[in-house]
Each structure stands twice: as C-alpha cells, then as structure tokens.
C-alpha positions in Angstrom: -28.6 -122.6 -65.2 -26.5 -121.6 -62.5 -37.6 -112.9 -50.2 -37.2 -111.7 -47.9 -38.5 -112.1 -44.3 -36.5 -109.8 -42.7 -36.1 -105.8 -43.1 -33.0 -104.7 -44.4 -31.5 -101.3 -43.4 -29.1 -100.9 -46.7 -26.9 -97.6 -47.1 -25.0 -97.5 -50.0 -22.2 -95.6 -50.3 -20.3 -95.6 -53.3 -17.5 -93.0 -54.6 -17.4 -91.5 -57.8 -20.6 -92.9 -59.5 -19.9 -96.4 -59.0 -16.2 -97.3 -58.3 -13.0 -95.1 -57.7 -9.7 -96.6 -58.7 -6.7 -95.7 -57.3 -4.7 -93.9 -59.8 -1.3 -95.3 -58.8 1.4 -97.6 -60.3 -0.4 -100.3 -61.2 0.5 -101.9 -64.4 -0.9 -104.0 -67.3 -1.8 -107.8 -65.9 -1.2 -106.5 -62.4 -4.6 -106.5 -60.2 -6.1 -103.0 -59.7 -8.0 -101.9 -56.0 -11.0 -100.7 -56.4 -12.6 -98.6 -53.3 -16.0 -99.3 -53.8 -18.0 -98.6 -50.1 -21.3 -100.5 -49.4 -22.3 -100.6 -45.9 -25.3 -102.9 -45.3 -26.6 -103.7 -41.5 -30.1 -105.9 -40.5 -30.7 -103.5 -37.8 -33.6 -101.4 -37.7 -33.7 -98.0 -38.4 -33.4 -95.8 -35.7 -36.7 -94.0 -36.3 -38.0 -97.7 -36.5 -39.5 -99.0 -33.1 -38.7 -102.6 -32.5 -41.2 -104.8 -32.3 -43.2 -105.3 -29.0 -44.2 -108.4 -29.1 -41.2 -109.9 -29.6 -39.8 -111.4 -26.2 -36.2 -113.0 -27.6 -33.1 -112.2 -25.9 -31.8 -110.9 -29.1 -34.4 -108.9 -31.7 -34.8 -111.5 -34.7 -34.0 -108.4 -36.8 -30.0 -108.6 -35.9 -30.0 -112.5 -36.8 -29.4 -113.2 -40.7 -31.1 -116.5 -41.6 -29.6 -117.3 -44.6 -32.1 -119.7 -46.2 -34.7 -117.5 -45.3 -32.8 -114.9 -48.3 -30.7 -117.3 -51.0 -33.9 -118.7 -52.8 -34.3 -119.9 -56.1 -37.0 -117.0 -57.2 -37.1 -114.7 -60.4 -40.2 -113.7 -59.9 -40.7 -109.5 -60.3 -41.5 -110.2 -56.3 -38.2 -111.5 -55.4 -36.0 -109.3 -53.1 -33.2 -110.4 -55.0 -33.8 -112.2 -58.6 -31.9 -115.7 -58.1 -32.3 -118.4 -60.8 -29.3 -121.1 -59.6 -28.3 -122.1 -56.2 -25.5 -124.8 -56.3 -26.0 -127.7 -54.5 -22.0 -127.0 -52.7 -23.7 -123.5 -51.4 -27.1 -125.0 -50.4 -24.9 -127.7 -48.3 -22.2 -125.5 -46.7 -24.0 -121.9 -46.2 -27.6 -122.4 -46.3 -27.9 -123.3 -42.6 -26.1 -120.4 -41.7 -27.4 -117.7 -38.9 -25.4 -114.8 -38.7 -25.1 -112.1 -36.1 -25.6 -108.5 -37.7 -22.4 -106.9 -37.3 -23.9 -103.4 -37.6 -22.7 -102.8 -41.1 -19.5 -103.4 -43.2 -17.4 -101.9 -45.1 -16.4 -103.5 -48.5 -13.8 -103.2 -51.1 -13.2 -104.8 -54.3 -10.1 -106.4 -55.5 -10.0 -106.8 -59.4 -8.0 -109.4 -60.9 -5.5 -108.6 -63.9 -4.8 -112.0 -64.4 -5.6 -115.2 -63.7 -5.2 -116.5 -60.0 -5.9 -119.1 -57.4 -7.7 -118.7 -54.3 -4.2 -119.3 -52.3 -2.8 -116.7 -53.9 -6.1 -114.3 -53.8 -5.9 -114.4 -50.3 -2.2 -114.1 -49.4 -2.8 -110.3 -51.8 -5.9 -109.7 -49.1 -4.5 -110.3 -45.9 -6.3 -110.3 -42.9 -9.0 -108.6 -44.2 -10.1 -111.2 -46.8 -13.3 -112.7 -45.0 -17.0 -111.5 -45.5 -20.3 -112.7 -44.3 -23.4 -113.9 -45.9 -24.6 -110.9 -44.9 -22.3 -109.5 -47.1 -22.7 -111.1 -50.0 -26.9 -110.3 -49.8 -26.0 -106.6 -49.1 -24.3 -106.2 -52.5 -27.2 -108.2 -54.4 -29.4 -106.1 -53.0 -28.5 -103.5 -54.7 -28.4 -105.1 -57.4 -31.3 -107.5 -57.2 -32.2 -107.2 -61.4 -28.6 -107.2 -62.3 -28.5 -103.4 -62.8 -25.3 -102.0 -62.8 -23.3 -101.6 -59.4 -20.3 -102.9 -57.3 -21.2 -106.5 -58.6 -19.5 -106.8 -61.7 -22.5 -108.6 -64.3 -20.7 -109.0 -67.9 -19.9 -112.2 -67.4 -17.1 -112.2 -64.3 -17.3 -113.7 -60.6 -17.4 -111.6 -58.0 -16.3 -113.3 -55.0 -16.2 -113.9 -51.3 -14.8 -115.4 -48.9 -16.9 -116.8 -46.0 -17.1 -119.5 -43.1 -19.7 -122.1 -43.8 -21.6 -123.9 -41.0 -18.6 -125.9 -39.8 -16.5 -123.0 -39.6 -14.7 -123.8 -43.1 -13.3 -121.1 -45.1 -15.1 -121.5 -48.9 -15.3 -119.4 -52.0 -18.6 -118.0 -52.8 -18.9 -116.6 -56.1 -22.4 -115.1 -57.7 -22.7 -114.0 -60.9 -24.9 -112.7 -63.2 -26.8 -115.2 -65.4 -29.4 -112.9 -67.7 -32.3 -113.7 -65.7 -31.2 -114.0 -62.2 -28.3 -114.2 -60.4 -26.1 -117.6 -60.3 -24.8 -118.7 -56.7 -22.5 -121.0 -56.0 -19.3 -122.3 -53.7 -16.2 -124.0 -53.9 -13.5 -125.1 -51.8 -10.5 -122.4 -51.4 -7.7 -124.1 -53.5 -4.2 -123.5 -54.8 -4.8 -123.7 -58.5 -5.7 -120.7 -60.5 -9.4 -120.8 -61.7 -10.9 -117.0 -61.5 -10.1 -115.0 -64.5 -9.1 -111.3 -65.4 -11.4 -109.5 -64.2 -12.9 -111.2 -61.4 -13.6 -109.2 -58.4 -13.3 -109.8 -55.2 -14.6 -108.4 -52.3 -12.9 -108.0 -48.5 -14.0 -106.2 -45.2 
C-alpha cells in the first residue's frame, strides 16, 4: 500500500463550490486550468497570543517540520489519514524544515493527456514550485479523502518541491481508500502522469 504538533491556521478559499474552470478555448486532449484558491499559513491567528515561554529567535509556530506531519497513521486521531510513505519521500523531504511563508496561493493544472515532468513544467513556468507546506495544506482539507482540490478517483495530484539538498522532485499523493499514498520521484523527461492528473503551482 502506497499529527500534528503544530497549529495550523488553514483558510480555504475555493471558487464556485469546489473548482472554477476557465471557460475558454481549450480543446479535447488539451490540459485545462483550474483556479482552485487554498491559502494555508502556520502562523497563529491573530486573536491567538504567542506563546510566552517560548524564548527562540523565531516562534516554532512559523517553522514546518516536516516529519513531525507526513506520518504513517490512519487512525480516526490522525490530522491527516496517511497509510504509505515511500521510502524516495522519507529520504529526500522528510528532513525538511520550512519557513512559513505566510500563506500561498495554489492553482491546479489538469492534464488532458499524458505528459512528462519536463514538459509539465516548461506549461508552468516560473510559478511551478510549492512547499511541503503546501502539499500538507491541501491534505488538510482533505485529511479522510473527502472531496476537495485534491483529486481522489484514482489520479496524482502533484507538486513540485526542493528536497533537503535543494533538488527539484515530484511529489505526488494520492488517495489510497484508507489513507492517503505519498510518494516522490525524480523530475524526468518521459511521460508518466496520466489524463487527469493535477498539478498544483504557486
């Protein structure tokens, strides 16, 4: 088969129930935008004091530890129901510690055909890279695969993030019946994610 210690200040906005496609000319087997907005940020509220005790430079609640979120756990407990965590992810992302970048703004690309990360992110452009913060913010709102921006019939939703030695990878989750699936690959030239994948950009 392919919690959290922190607290999570998660606003989710999303247009038209769900997902808002642009009605323009896009065609059969072309890929289609979708404008779906989540903003997520690891900052406290603002009617949230901080904590006084803590005497860090920087509050602990603007750092994202990564392994202290992506855990194997179905549990009902679980912040986010996770039955797999690849051994490529675990390697390359797990000892990650992000800053909290105050929030991001996400959009989905959908696939209409088949494609290769090469070619996935020359369609993207600058705007193709994402956090693990990212990638947490969107399972959260979807932490029993309920429906949402993450797409869980069956299709990768992906992102693109730097692992701990600054390497571009593909991290893709998907929904596995239980729990959610996580893994990463290397960013390659061969196509691999099918119709209907979606993938996500700042």
């Amino acid at each position: 088969m392919r919690q959290l210690g922190l607290t999570l200040s998660l606003t989710c906005l999303l247009a038209a129930q769900g997902f808002s496609v642009a009605a323009d000319d896009t065609k059969p087997g072309q890929s289609a935008v979708v404008t779906d907005r989540v903003t997520c940020s690891l900052r406290p509220k603002a009617e949230e004091p901080a904590d006084p005790s803590s005497t860090s430079a920087i509050p602990h609640s603007e750092k994202f530890v990564a392994r202290e979120h992506f855990k194997e756990d179905i549990a009902s407990s679980a912040a986010v129901k996770i039955s797999w965590l690849g051994a490529t992810f675990a390697h390359r992302f797990i000892g990650k510690v992000e800053d909290d970048s105050g929030g991001a703004l996400l959009q989905t690309l959908v696939l209409g055909a088949t494609a290769s990360d090469s070619e996935i992110l020359a369609k993207l452009g600058q705007s193709h890279e994402n956090q693990l913060v990212d990638v947490w913010c969107a399972l959260k709102q979807q932490p029993n695969g309920s429906g949402g921006a993450l797409d869980i019939n069956a299709k990768p939703n992906v992102f693109y993030v730097r692992d701990i030695a600054g390497e571009l990878g593909a991290v893709d989750v998907l929904w596995g019946g239980v729990g959610w699936e996580i893994g990463a690959s290397p960013v390659g030239d061969k196509p691999r994610w099918p119709a209907g994948t979606r993938v996500f950009s700042r």
